[in-house]
C-alpha positions, 0 to 999 in steps of 0.5 A: 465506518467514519474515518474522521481524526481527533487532534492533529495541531498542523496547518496548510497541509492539503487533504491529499498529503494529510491523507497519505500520512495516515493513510499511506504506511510502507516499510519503505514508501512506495505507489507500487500495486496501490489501490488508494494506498495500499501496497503488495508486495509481500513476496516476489513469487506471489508477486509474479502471479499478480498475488494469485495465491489466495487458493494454492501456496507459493511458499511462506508468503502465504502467511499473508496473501491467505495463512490457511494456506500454511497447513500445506508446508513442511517443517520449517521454512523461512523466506526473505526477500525485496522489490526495486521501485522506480516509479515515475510521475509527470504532470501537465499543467491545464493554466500553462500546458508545460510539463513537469515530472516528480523526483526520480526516486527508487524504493525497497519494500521487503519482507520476510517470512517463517513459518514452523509444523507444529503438528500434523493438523496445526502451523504457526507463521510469522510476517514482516511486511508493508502493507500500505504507502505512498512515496512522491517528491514534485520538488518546491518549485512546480505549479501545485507545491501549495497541496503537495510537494514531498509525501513519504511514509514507511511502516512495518506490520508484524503478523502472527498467524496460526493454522488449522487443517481441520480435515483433508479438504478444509483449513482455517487461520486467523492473526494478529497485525501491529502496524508501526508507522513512519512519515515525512510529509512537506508542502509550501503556504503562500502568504504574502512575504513569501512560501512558507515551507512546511515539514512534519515529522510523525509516527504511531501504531495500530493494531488489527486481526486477519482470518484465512480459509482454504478449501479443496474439494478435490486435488485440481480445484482449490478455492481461497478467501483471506479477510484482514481486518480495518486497524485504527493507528494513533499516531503522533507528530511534530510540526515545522515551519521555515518561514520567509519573515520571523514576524510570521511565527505567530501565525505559523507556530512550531507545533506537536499533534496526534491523530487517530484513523482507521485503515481499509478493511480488505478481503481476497478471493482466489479460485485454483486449477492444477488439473493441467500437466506443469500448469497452475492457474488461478483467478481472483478478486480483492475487495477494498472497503475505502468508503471508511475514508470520508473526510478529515478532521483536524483539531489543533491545540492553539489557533493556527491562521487564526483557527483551531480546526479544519474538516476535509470531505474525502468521500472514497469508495470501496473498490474491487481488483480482478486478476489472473496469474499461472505458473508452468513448472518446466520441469521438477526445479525451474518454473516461469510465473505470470499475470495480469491485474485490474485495479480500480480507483477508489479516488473520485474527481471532486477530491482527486489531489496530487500527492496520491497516483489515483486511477485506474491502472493496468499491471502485467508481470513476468517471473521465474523460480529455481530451486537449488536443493532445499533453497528456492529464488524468485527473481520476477519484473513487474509494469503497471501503468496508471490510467491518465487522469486529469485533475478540474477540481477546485482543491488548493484555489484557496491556497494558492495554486490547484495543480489542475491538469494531467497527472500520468504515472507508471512504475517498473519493479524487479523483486527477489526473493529467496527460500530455505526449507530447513 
Protein backbone atom coordinates (compact mmCIF):
# COMPACT_ATOMS: atom_id res chain seq x y z
CA UNK A 1 0.00 0.00 0.00
CA UNK A 2 1.10 3.63 -0.66
CA UNK A 3 1.92 5.66 2.28
CA UNK A 4 1.71 8.99 1.33
CA UNK A 5 0.34 12.38 3.85
CA UNK A 6 -2.39 14.47 3.14
CA UNK A 7 -1.42 17.90 4.67
CA UNK A 8 1.03 18.56 7.14
CA UNK A 9 1.97 22.65 7.18
CA UNK A 10 5.87 22.16 8.49
CA UNK A 11 8.83 23.26 6.59
CA UNK A 12 12.57 21.94 6.61
CA UNK A 13 12.03 19.05 8.50
CA UNK A 14 14.41 16.06 6.98
CA UNK A 15 12.34 13.17 5.41
CA UNK A 16 14.02 10.91 8.36
CA UNK A 17 12.57 13.12 11.23
CA UNK A 18 9.45 13.59 9.58
CA UNK A 19 9.46 10.05 9.38
CA UNK A 20 10.07 8.91 13.02
CA UNK A 21 7.07 11.30 13.87
CA UNK A 22 4.85 9.29 11.90
CA UNK A 23 6.40 6.43 12.09
CA UNK A 24 7.95 6.14 15.04
CA UNK A 25 5.13 5.87 18.24
CA UNK A 26 6.37 4.48 22.09
CA UNK A 27 4.96 4.97 25.05
CA UNK A 28 8.32 6.48 25.97
CA UNK A 29 10.78 6.79 22.92
CA UNK A 30 13.09 4.39 22.47
CA UNK A 31 15.38 2.53 19.31
CA UNK A 32 15.40 -0.60 21.38
CA UNK A 33 14.58 -4.06 19.35
CA UNK A 34 13.60 -1.91 16.12
CA UNK A 35 13.21 -3.14 12.88
CA UNK A 36 12.64 0.63 11.18
CA UNK A 37 10.72 1.83 13.99
CA UNK A 38 8.91 -0.63 15.81
CA UNK A 39 9.72 -1.74 19.18
CA UNK A 40 9.21 -4.92 21.49
CA UNK A 41 8.98 -4.75 24.50
CA UNK A 42 6.07 -5.69 25.56
CA UNK A 43 6.81 -8.02 28.86
CA UNK A 44 10.30 -8.56 30.39
CA UNK A 45 9.99 -12.54 30.32
CA UNK A 46 9.25 -12.54 26.67
CA UNK A 47 11.50 -10.37 26.35
CA UNK A 48 14.39 -12.62 27.46
CA UNK A 49 13.32 -15.08 24.95
CA UNK A 50 13.90 -12.74 22.20
CA UNK A 51 9.81 -12.96 21.95
CA UNK A 52 9.87 -16.35 21.19
CA UNK A 53 6.40 -16.78 22.40
CA UNK A 54 4.47 -17.00 19.69
CA UNK A 55 3.82 -20.68 20.12
CA UNK A 56 4.17 -21.46 24.08
CA UNK A 57 2.74 -18.67 26.81
CA UNK A 58 5.08 -17.11 28.99
CA UNK A 59 2.44 -15.33 31.01
CA UNK A 60 -0.48 -12.44 30.17
CA UNK A 61 1.80 -10.91 27.88
CA UNK A 62 0.66 -13.10 25.43
CA UNK A 63 -2.10 -10.76 24.85
CA UNK A 64 0.43 -9.34 22.42
CA UNK A 65 3.08 -11.62 21.08
CA UNK A 66 -0.08 -14.21 20.05
CA UNK A 67 -3.68 -13.63 22.19
CA UNK A 68 -4.51 -17.27 21.15
CA UNK A 69 -2.16 -17.91 23.51
CA UNK A 70 -4.48 -16.68 26.38
CA UNK A 71 -6.97 -19.90 26.45
CA UNK A 72 -3.86 -21.33 28.35
CA UNK A 73 -4.28 -19.24 31.68
CA UNK A 74 -6.18 -19.57 34.45
CA UNK A 75 -8.69 -17.33 36.02
CA UNK A 76 -7.25 -14.26 36.44
CA UNK A 77 -4.17 -12.70 35.80
CA UNK A 78 -2.51 -9.30 35.45
CA UNK A 79 0.89 -8.65 34.77
CA UNK A 80 2.81 -4.80 34.92
CA UNK A 81 6.07 -4.33 34.26
CA UNK A 82 9.23 -1.82 32.46
CA UNK A 83 12.36 -1.73 30.48
CA UNK A 84 15.53 0.60 31.50
CA UNK A 85 16.95 1.83 27.76
CA UNK A 86 20.40 3.45 27.44
CA UNK A 87 21.25 3.47 24.13
CA UNK A 88 24.13 5.15 22.80
CA UNK A 89 24.63 6.66 19.01
CA UNK A 90 28.09 7.96 17.59
CA UNK A 91 28.79 9.44 14.31
CA UNK A 92 32.18 10.00 12.38
CA UNK A 93 32.01 12.27 10.12
CA UNK A 94 33.45 11.25 6.21
CA UNK A 95 34.19 15.71 5.67
CA UNK A 96 36.19 15.89 9.10
CA UNK A 97 36.95 12.41 10.34
CA UNK A 98 36.10 13.77 13.87
CA UNK A 99 33.75 11.94 16.25
CA UNK A 100 30.77 12.76 18.04
CA UNK A 101 28.05 10.69 20.01
CA UNK A 102 24.15 11.78 20.29
CA UNK A 103 22.93 12.86 23.99
CA UNK A 104 22.88 10.09 26.66
CA UNK A 105 19.31 9.51 27.22
CA UNK A 106 17.37 6.55 29.18
CA UNK A 107 14.10 5.52 28.41
CA UNK A 108 11.09 3.27 29.91
CA UNK A 109 8.65 1.92 27.87
CA UNK A 110 6.22 -0.19 30.09
CA UNK A 111 3.36 -2.32 29.81
CA UNK A 112 0.73 -3.94 31.40
CA UNK A 113 -1.35 -6.68 30.85
CA UNK A 114 -4.94 -8.74 32.18
CA UNK A 115 -6.62 -11.18 31.22
CA UNK A 116 -9.82 -13.20 32.79
CA UNK A 117 -11.30 -17.08 32.27
CA UNK A 118 -14.50 -16.45 31.09
CA UNK A 119 -15.25 -20.00 30.38
CA UNK A 120 -13.74 -23.37 29.69
CA UNK A 121 -13.59 -22.47 25.85
CA UNK A 122 -13.32 -18.60 25.78
CA UNK A 123 -10.88 -15.65 27.48
CA UNK A 124 -10.72 -11.86 27.31
CA UNK A 125 -7.50 -9.92 27.70
CA UNK A 126 -6.38 -6.40 27.83
CA UNK A 127 -2.83 -4.70 26.84
CA UNK A 128 -1.28 -1.26 27.52
CA UNK A 129 1.55 -1.22 25.46
CA UNK A 130 4.07 0.61 22.96
CA UNK A 131 4.24 -0.72 19.87
CA UNK A 132 6.60 1.47 17.84
CA UNK A 133 9.22 4.56 18.33
CA UNK A 134 12.09 6.40 18.17
CA UNK A 135 14.26 8.45 20.54
CA UNK A 136 17.51 10.45 19.53
CA UNK A 137 19.14 13.98 20.55
CA UNK A 138 22.56 14.84 18.20
CA UNK A 139 22.29 18.15 20.01
CA UNK A 140 22.23 21.66 17.92
CA UNK A 141 25.63 21.93 17.12
CA UNK A 142 26.94 18.60 15.26
CA UNK A 143 27.60 18.34 11.63
CA UNK A 144 24.19 16.89 10.21
CA UNK A 145 21.63 19.36 12.95
CA UNK A 146 20.08 20.60 9.49
CA UNK A 147 18.22 16.78 8.99
CA UNK A 148 18.00 16.11 12.54
CA UNK A 149 18.94 16.96 15.92
CA UNK A 150 16.17 15.85 18.40
CA UNK A 151 13.54 13.25 17.37
CA UNK A 152 11.36 12.00 20.36
CA UNK A 153 7.96 10.18 19.86
CA UNK A 154 5.61 8.30 22.45
CA UNK A 155 2.57 6.39 22.26
CA UNK A 156 0.05 4.19 23.99
CA UNK A 157 -1.64 1.26 22.18
CA UNK A 158 -4.93 -0.14 23.80
CA UNK A 159 -5.55 -3.73 22.94
CA UNK A 160 -8.81 -5.95 23.67
CA UNK A 161 -8.46 -9.40 22.90
CA UNK A 162 -10.78 -12.16 22.70
CA UNK A 163 -9.89 -16.07 22.92
CA UNK A 164 -11.33 -19.12 21.50
CA UNK A 165 -10.15 -22.79 22.45
CA UNK A 166 -12.02 -24.15 19.71
CA UNK A 167 -10.83 -27.83 20.78
CA UNK A 168 -8.04 -29.33 22.64
CA UNK A 169 -5.38 -28.96 19.76
CA UNK A 170 -6.73 -25.34 18.03
CA UNK A 171 -7.13 -21.91 19.62
CA UNK A 172 -7.87 -18.64 17.79
CA UNK A 173 -8.04 -14.84 18.68
CA UNK A 174 -8.42 -11.53 17.07
CA UNK A 175 -8.39 -7.75 18.75
CA UNK A 176 -9.00 -4.31 18.36
CA UNK A 177 -5.71 -1.76 18.59
CA UNK A 178 -6.05 2.25 19.50
CA UNK A 179 -2.69 3.74 18.85
CA UNK A 180 -2.68 7.27 20.56
CA UNK A 181 0.49 9.23 19.38
CA UNK A 182 2.79 11.86 20.80
CA UNK A 183 5.86 13.99 19.53
CA UNK A 184 8.46 16.36 19.71
CA UNK A 185 10.49 16.63 16.61
CA UNK A 186 13.60 19.43 16.49
CA UNK A 187 16.07 20.49 13.62
CA UNK A 188 18.05 23.71 12.43
CA UNK A 189 17.61 25.52 8.75
CA UNK A 190 20.17 27.46 7.51
CA UNK A 191 19.70 30.56 5.94
CA UNK A 192 21.59 33.10 5.39
CA UNK A 193 21.24 35.55 8.77
CA UNK A 194 21.54 32.21 10.62
CA UNK A 195 20.20 28.60 11.82
CA UNK A 196 16.88 28.86 12.05
CA UNK A 197 15.72 26.39 14.86
CA UNK A 198 12.98 24.37 14.20
CA UNK A 199 10.40 22.48 17.03
CA UNK A 200 7.09 20.77 16.31
CA UNK A 201 4.84 19.51 18.60
CA UNK A 202 2.00 16.74 17.46
CA UNK A 203 -0.13 13.88 18.30
CA UNK A 204 -3.07 11.70 16.81
CA UNK A 205 -4.60 8.27 16.99
CA UNK A 206 -5.38 5.48 14.78
CA UNK A 207 -6.86 2.56 14.74
CA UNK A 208 -6.13 -1.60 13.63
CA UNK A 209 -7.00 -5.11 14.41
CA UNK A 210 -4.90 -8.37 15.22
CA UNK A 211 -5.61 -11.94 14.76
CA UNK A 212 -3.95 -14.81 16.52
CA UNK A 213 -3.63 -18.85 16.11
CA UNK A 214 -2.20 -21.71 18.27
CA UNK A 215 -1.84 -24.94 17.23
CA UNK A 216 -0.74 -28.33 19.23
CA UNK A 217 -0.67 -31.59 17.70
CA UNK A 218 0.54 -32.99 20.51
CA UNK A 219 1.90 -32.11 24.04
CA UNK A 220 5.80 -31.44 22.86
CA UNK A 221 5.06 -29.37 19.75
CA UNK A 222 3.55 -26.32 19.43
CA UNK A 223 3.43 -23.86 16.61
CA UNK A 224 2.10 -20.18 16.61
CA UNK A 225 1.11 -17.30 14.02
CA UNK A 226 -0.10 -13.74 15.22
CA UNK A 227 -1.03 -11.07 12.47
CA UNK A 228 -1.70 -7.35 13.50
CA UNK A 229 -2.95 -5.49 11.11
CA UNK A 230 -1.24 -1.83 8.94
CA UNK A 231 -3.18 1.30 11.49
CA UNK A 232 -3.57 4.79 9.48
CA UNK A 233 -2.94 7.49 12.33
CA UNK A 234 -4.38 11.13 11.63
CA UNK A 235 -2.65 12.81 13.53
CA UNK A 236 -2.35 16.82 14.27
CA UNK A 237 0.57 19.39 15.18
CA UNK A 238 1.91 22.79 15.54
CA UNK A 239 4.73 24.20 14.15
CA UNK A 240 7.57 26.55 15.60
CA UNK A 241 10.11 28.77 14.59
CA UNK A 242 12.92 30.39 16.61
CA UNK A 243 14.27 32.61 13.98
CA UNK A 244 18.18 34.47 14.13
CA UNK A 245 15.96 37.91 12.58
CA UNK A 246 12.34 38.53 12.84
CA UNK A 247 12.48 39.67 9.31
CA UNK A 248 12.44 36.02 8.43
CA UNK A 249 8.98 35.42 9.69
CA UNK A 250 7.61 35.68 6.48
CA UNK A 251 9.25 33.06 5.44
CA UNK A 252 9.31 30.76 8.23
CA UNK A 253 5.86 31.34 9.78
CA UNK A 254 4.25 29.91 12.89
CA UNK A 255 2.03 27.16 11.66
CA UNK A 256 -0.55 23.86 12.50
CA UNK A 257 -1.02 20.97 10.40
CA UNK A 258 -2.41 17.45 10.07
CA UNK A 259 -1.33 14.30 8.55
CA UNK A 260 -2.60 10.99 7.93
CA UNK A 261 -0.11 7.51 7.30
CA UNK A 262 -0.45 4.11 7.94
CA UNK A 263 2.02 1.94 9.87
CA UNK A 264 3.62 -1.60 8.90
CA UNK A 265 1.73 -4.43 8.95
CA UNK A 266 3.26 -7.31 11.08
CA UNK A 267 2.73 -11.03 11.17
CA UNK A 268 4.92 -13.36 13.87
CA UNK A 269 5.71 -17.24 13.70
CA UNK A 270 6.88 -19.48 16.21
CA UNK A 271 7.67 -23.37 16.27
CA UNK A 272 7.56 -24.87 20.14
CA UNK A 273 9.54 -27.78 21.77
CA UNK A 274 8.81 -28.91 25.34
CA UNK A 275 9.57 -32.42 24.83
CA UNK A 276 12.80 -31.95 26.96
CA UNK A 277 13.08 -32.58 30.65
CA UNK A 278 13.00 -28.53 32.33
CA UNK A 279 13.73 -27.06 28.68
CA UNK A 280 11.38 -25.01 26.23
CA UNK A 281 12.73 -24.03 22.97
CA UNK A 282 11.29 -22.08 20.35
CA UNK A 283 12.27 -20.63 17.10
CA UNK A 284 11.01 -17.81 15.03
CA UNK A 285 10.23 -15.70 12.29
CA UNK A 286 8.69 -12.10 12.00
CA UNK A 287 7.69 -10.44 8.97
CA UNK A 288 7.65 -6.46 8.70
CA UNK A 289 5.56 -5.06 5.63
CA UNK A 290 7.86 -1.59 5.39
CA UNK A 291 7.44 -1.54 1.47
CA UNK A 292 4.21 0.82 2.84
CA UNK A 293 6.61 3.47 3.29
CA UNK A 294 7.49 5.06 -0.16
CA UNK A 295 7.45 8.44 0.50
CA UNK A 296 6.02 11.52 1.86
CA UNK A 297 3.81 14.18 0.83
CA UNK A 298 3.62 17.34 2.48
CA UNK A 299 1.00 19.90 1.95
CA UNK A 300 0.91 23.18 3.56
CA UNK A 301 -1.93 25.60 4.12
CA UNK A 302 0.21 28.85 3.24
CA UNK A 303 3.54 29.00 1.21
CA UNK A 304 6.43 28.08 3.51
CA UNK A 305 10.06 29.00 1.35
CA UNK A 306 7.94 29.95 -1.08
CA UNK A 307 6.19 26.49 -1.61
CA UNK A 308 2.99 24.65 -0.49
CA UNK A 309 4.34 21.25 -0.99
CA UNK A 310 6.93 18.80 -0.84
CA UNK A 311 7.32 14.92 -1.56
CA UNK A 312 10.01 12.64 -0.04
CA UNK A 313 10.64 9.28 -1.78
CA UNK A 314 11.34 6.83 0.91
CA UNK A 315 11.42 3.60 -0.77
CA UNK A 316 11.49 0.91 2.33
CA UNK A 317 11.18 -2.76 2.01
CA UNK A 318 9.61 -5.38 4.13
CA UNK A 319 11.95 -7.36 6.20
CA UNK A 320 12.14 -10.42 7.85
CA UNK A 321 13.93 -11.15 11.90
CA UNK A 322 14.95 -14.63 12.88
CA UNK A 323 15.21 -16.12 16.18
CA UNK A 324 15.50 -18.42 19.17
CA UNK A 325 15.02 -18.36 22.61
CA UNK A 326 14.55 -21.04 25.77
CA UNK A 327 13.75 -21.28 28.95
CA UNK A 328 15.10 -24.14 31.36
CA UNK A 329 13.17 -24.23 34.49
CA UNK A 330 15.81 -25.38 37.38
CA UNK A 331 13.28 -26.32 39.19
CA UNK A 332 9.45 -25.95 40.11
CA UNK A 333 9.83 -21.80 41.12
CA UNK A 334 13.01 -20.47 39.64
CA UNK A 335 13.81 -20.79 35.55
CA UNK A 336 16.75 -19.05 33.45
CA UNK A 337 15.53 -17.64 30.05
CA UNK A 338 17.73 -16.61 26.86
CA UNK A 339 18.06 -15.75 23.18
CA UNK A 340 19.27 -14.42 20.35
CA UNK A 341 17.78 -12.48 17.34
CA UNK A 342 18.56 -11.26 13.73
CA UNK A 343 17.11 -8.25 12.64
CA UNK A 344 17.25 -6.90 9.07
CA UNK A 345 17.22 -3.28 7.95
CA UNK A 346 14.48 -2.33 5.97
CA UNK A 347 16.29 1.47 5.45
CA UNK A 348 18.15 1.34 1.81
CA UNK A 349 21.47 3.55 1.43
CA UNK A 350 19.77 6.45 -1.21
CA UNK A 351 17.32 7.32 1.66
CA UNK A 352 19.31 6.28 4.68
CA UNK A 353 19.20 9.65 7.41
CA UNK A 354 20.41 10.21 10.90
CA UNK A 355 17.57 10.41 12.80
CA UNK A 356 16.73 6.59 12.34
CA UNK A 357 19.45 3.89 14.07
CA UNK A 358 18.92 1.83 10.47
CA UNK A 359 21.05 -1.57 10.03
CA UNK A 360 21.27 -4.76 10.46
CA UNK A 361 21.78 -5.59 14.01
CA UNK A 362 22.64 -8.52 16.34
CA UNK A 363 20.72 -8.79 19.78
CA UNK A 364 21.60 -11.47 22.66
CA UNK A 365 19.46 -11.80 25.94
CA UNK A 366 19.97 -13.35 29.32
CA UNK A 367 17.03 -13.62 32.23
CA UNK A 368 15.57 -15.26 35.22
CA UNK A 369 11.86 -15.76 36.88
CA UNK A 370 10.92 -16.64 40.34
CA UNK A 371 7.94 -17.42 41.67
CA UNK A 372 6.70 -16.43 45.01
CA UNK A 373 3.24 -18.32 45.40
CA UNK A 374 0.67 -16.87 42.93
CA UNK A 375 3.46 -13.87 42.15
CA UNK A 376 5.89 -14.47 39.28
CA UNK A 377 9.08 -11.62 38.79
CA UNK A 378 10.94 -11.44 35.64
CA UNK A 379 14.26 -9.42 35.80
CA UNK A 380 16.27 -9.93 32.47
CA UNK A 381 19.22 -7.91 30.56
CA UNK A 382 18.92 -7.32 26.90
CA UNK A 383 22.37 -6.11 24.36
CA UNK A 384 21.73 -5.32 20.71
CA UNK A 385 24.52 -3.98 18.49
CA UNK A 386 23.65 -2.45 15.44
CA UNK A 387 25.69 -3.02 12.33
CA UNK A 388 28.09 -0.13 11.40
CA UNK A 389 26.68 1.70 8.53
CA UNK A 390 27.67 4.39 6.75
CA UNK A 391 25.66 7.20 5.40
CA UNK A 392 26.92 8.59 1.14
CA UNK A 393 23.90 9.68 -0.01
CA UNK A 394 23.02 13.24 -1.11
CA UNK A 395 19.83 13.71 1.51
CA UNK A 396 20.57 17.40 3.32
CA UNK A 397 23.12 18.75 0.39
CA UNK A 398 20.49 21.14 -0.30
CA UNK A 399 19.86 22.01 3.22
CA UNK A 400 23.05 22.74 4.31
CA UNK A 401 24.87 19.98 5.64
CA UNK A 402 24.58 15.97 4.92
CA UNK A 403 26.00 14.21 7.96
CA UNK A 404 27.80 11.68 5.69
CA UNK A 405 29.85 9.40 7.44
CA UNK A 406 29.78 6.43 10.02
CA UNK A 407 26.70 6.10 12.13
CA UNK A 408 27.43 3.13 15.21
CA UNK A 409 24.57 2.59 17.55
CA UNK A 410 23.97 0.11 20.55
CA UNK A 411 21.84 -0.25 23.45
CA UNK A 412 21.84 -2.06 26.81
CA UNK A 413 18.52 -2.67 28.50
CA UNK A 414 17.62 -4.42 31.93
CA UNK A 415 13.51 -5.04 32.01
CA UNK A 416 11.23 -6.04 34.99
CA UNK A 417 8.28 -7.47 35.22
CA UNK A 418 5.82 -8.70 37.91
CA UNK A 419 2.75 -11.21 37.70
CA UNK A 420 -0.18 -11.95 40.21
CA UNK A 421 -2.62 -14.87 39.51
CA UNK A 422 -5.46 -14.08 41.61
Amino acid sequence: MRTRTKSFKLLGLSPGVLAGLFLSTVAAPSIVSASGFAVYTQGAKEFGMQNNVIAHSEGPASNYHNPALITGLKETQIEAGTTLIFPSREFKSAQTGETEKAESQVFYPSTLFLIHQLSDRFTAGLGVFSPFGLGTDWGKEWEGRYLATNSQMQTFNVNPNIAWKVNDKLAVAAGLDLVLLDATLEKNILTGLGDVEQKFEGDGEGYGYNLGLVYRPNEDWSFGASYRSGIKVDADGNARFKLPDESLRAIFPNAGGSVDIELPAQAFFGLCCQGIDRLTIEVGARWEEWSCYEELAFEFDQPVAGSKTKVYEKDWKNVMSYSIGARYNLNNTFAILGGYRFDNNPVPNDTFEPAIPASDKHCVSLGVTKRFGNLVAGVIYYYEKYESRKKDNTLGADLGGTGNGEYNTDAHVVGVSVTYEF
